[in-house]
C-alpha positions as CSV (number, residue, x, y, z in Angstrom):
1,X,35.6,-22.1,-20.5
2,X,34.0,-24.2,-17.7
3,X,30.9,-22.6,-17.8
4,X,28.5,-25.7,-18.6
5,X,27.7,-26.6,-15.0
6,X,27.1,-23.2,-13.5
7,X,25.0,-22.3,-16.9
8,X,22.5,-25.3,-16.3
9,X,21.2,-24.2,-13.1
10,X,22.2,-20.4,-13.0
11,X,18.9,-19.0,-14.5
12,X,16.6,-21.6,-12.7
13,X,17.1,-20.7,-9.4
14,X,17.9,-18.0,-6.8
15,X,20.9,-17.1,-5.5
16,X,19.3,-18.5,-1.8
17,X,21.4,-15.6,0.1
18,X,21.1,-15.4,3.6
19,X,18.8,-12.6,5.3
20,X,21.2,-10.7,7.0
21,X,23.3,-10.4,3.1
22,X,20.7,-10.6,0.5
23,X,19.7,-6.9,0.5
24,X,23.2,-6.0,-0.1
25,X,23.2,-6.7,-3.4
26,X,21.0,-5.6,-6.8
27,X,19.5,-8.5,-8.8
28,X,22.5,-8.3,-10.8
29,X,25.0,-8.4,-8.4
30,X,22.8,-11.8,-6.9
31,X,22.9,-13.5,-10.1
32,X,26.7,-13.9,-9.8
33,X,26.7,-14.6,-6.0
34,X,24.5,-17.5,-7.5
35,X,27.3,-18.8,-10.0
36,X,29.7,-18.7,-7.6
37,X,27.6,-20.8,-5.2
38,X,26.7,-23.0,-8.0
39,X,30.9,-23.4,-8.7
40,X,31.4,-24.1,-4.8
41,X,28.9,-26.5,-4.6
42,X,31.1,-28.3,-7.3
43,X,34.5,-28.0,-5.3
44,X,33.1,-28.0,-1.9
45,X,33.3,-24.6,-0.9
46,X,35.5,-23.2,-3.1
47,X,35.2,-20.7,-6.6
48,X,38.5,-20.5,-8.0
49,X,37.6,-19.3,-11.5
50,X,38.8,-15.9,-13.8
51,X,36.6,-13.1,-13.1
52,X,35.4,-12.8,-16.8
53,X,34.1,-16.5,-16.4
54,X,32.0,-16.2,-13.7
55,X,30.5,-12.9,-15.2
56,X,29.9,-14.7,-18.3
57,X,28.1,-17.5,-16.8
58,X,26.1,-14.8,-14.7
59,X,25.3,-13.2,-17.6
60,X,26.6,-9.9,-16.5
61,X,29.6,-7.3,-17.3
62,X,33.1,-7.8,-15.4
63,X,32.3,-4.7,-13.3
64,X,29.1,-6.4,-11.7
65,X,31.1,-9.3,-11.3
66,X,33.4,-7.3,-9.4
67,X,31.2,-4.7,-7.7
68,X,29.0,-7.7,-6.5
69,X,32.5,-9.9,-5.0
70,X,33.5,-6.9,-3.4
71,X,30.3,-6.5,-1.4
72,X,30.4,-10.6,-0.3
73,X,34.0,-10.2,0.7
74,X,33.2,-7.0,2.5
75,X,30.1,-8.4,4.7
76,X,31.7,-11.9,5.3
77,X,29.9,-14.1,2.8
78,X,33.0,-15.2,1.2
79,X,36.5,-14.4,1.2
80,X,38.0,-13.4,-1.8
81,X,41.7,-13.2,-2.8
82,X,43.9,-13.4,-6.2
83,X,45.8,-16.5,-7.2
84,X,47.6,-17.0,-10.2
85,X,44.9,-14.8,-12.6
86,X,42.4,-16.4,-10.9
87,X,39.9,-15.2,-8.1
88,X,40.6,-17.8,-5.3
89,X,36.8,-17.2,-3.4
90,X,35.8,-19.6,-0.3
91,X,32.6,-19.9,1.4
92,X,32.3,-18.1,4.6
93,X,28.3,-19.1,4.8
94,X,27.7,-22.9,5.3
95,X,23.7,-21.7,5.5
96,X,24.1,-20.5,2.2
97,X,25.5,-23.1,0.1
98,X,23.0,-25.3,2.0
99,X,20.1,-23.1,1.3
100,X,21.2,-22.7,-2.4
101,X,21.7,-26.9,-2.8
102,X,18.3,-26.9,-1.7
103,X,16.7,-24.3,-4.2
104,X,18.5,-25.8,-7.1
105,X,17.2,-29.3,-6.6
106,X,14.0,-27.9,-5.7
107,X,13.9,-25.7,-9.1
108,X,14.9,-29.2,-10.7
109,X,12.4,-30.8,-9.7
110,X,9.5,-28.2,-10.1
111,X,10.8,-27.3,-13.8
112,X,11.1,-31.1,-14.5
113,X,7.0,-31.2,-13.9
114,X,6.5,-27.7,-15.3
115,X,8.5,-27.9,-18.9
116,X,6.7,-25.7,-21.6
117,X,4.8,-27.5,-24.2
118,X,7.3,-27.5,-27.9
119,X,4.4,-25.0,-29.0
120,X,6.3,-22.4,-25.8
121,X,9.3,-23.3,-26.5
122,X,9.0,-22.4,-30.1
123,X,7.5,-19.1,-29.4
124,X,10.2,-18.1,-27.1
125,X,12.4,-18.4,-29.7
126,X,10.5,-16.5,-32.0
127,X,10.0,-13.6,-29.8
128,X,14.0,-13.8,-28.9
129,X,14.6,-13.6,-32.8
130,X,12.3,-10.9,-33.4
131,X,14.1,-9.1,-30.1
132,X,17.6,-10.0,-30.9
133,X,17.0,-8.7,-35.1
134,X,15.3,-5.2,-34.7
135,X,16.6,-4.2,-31.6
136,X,19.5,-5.5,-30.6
137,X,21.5,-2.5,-30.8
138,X,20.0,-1.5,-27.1
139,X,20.2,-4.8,-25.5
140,X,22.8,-4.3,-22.5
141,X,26.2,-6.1,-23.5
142,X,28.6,-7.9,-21.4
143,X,32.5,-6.6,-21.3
144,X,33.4,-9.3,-24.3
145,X,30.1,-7.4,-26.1
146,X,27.8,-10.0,-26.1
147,X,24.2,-9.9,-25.1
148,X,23.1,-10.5,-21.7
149,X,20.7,-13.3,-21.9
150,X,18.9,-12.2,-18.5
151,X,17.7,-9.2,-20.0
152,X,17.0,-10.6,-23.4
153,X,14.5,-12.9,-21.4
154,X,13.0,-10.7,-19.1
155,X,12.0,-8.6,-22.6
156,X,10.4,-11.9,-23.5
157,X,8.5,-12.9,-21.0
158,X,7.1,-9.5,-21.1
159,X,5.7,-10.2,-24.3
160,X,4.4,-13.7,-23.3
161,X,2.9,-12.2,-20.5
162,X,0.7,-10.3,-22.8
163,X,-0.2,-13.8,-24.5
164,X,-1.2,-15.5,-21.9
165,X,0.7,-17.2,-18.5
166,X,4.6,-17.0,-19.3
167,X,6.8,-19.5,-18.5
168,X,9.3,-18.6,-15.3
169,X,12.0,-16.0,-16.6
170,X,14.8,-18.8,-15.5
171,X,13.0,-21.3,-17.7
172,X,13.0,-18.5,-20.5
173,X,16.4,-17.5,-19.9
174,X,17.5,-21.3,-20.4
175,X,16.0,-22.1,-23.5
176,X,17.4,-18.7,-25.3
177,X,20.8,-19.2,-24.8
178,X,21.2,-21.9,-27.6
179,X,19.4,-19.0,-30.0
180,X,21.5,-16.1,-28.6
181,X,24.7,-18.4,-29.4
182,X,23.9,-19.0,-32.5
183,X,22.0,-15.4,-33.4
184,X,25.4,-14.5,-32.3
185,X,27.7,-16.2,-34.5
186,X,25.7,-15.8,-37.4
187,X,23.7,-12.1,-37.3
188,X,20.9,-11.4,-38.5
189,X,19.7,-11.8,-41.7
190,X,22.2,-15.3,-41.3
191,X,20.8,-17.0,-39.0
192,X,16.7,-18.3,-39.2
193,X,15.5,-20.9,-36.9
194,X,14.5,-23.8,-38.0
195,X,10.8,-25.1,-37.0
196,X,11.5,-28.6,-37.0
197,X,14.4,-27.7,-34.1
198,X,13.4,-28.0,-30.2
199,X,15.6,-25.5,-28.2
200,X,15.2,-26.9,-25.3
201,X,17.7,-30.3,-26.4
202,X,20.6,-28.3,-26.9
203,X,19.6,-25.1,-24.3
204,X,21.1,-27.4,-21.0
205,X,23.8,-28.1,-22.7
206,X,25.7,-24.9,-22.0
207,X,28.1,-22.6,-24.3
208,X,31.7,-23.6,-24.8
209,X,32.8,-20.8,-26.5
């Protein structure tokens, strides 16, 4: 799926809504507004993508996919329409995607000066093992079943917090998703990291599966 693109910038940034729209929708619901901003950045203007695609690179179910579409459609942030299986969505908002360019390159920049020492990055994943092996059973799940990473991170940067200074929660929620992929395929008691691996090379590289 053509995930990689949105995935790379869709937990370092905001979703940069307008004013007058952003308290229309839950955190959730903002988080895939933000990866189909990201997608219309690519194709200037336009999302036309599957529904379960753009929830998965969200990181959220179908139905918050949906539920959070509806509301944009509804209050004029985008139109939204059906074509051929896919959702044919088109920026209503030139403020927005302009806004949202902005945040992104900012967050690039600022993250770029900002990355976490291979000590961090090494803990995160630790934490995200521990997380992902005792209690993964009441992690909320997508609509495919898998984990949503955004939660998964929030949980660890709650424990970092209580280390020390965490690391942003869309720097966290980057460098997880190679171990939730591979935690994933493998299940516990299968899959160890390796402390000789640094997450962070393969975490921008986005999941193809």
């Amino acid at each position: 799926m053509r995930v990689e693109h949105i995935r790379r910038h869709v937990g370092s940034c905001s979703a940069a809504l307008p004013e007058w729209a952003a308290g229309k929708f839950t955190d959730s619901q903002a988080a895939v507004m933000r990866a189909i901003g990201i997608e219309m950045l690519n194709k200037r203007g336009v999302c036309a993508l599957r529904l379960e695609v753009i929830a998965d690179a969200a990181g959220v179910s179908v139905g918050t996919a949906r539920d959070a579409l509806n509301i944009a459609d509804t209050i004029g942030l985008v139109t939204a329409g059906h074509l051929r299986g896919f959702y044919d969505i088109r920026n209503h908002s030139p403020e927005w995607l302009a806004a949202l360019r902005e945040r992104i390159e900012w967050s690039e920049q600022l993250e770029e000066a900002q990355a976490p020492p291979k000590s961090a990055k090494r803990r995160m994943g630790e934490i995200a093992e521990n997380i992902l092996n005792t209690d993964a059973a009441r992690l909320p799940r997508r609509g495919n079943g898998r984990v949503q990473v955004a939660e998964l991170a929030r949980q660890v940067r709650i424990q970092m917090a209580a280390e020390g200074e965490p690391p942003p929660l869309g720097m966290i929620d980057r460098y997880i998703r190679t171990y939730v992929r591979q935690w994933e395929e493998h299940r516990p008691g299968k899959f160890r990291f390796s402390a000789a691996r640094d997450p962070g090379k393969d975490a921008g590289k986005g999941d193809t599966s």
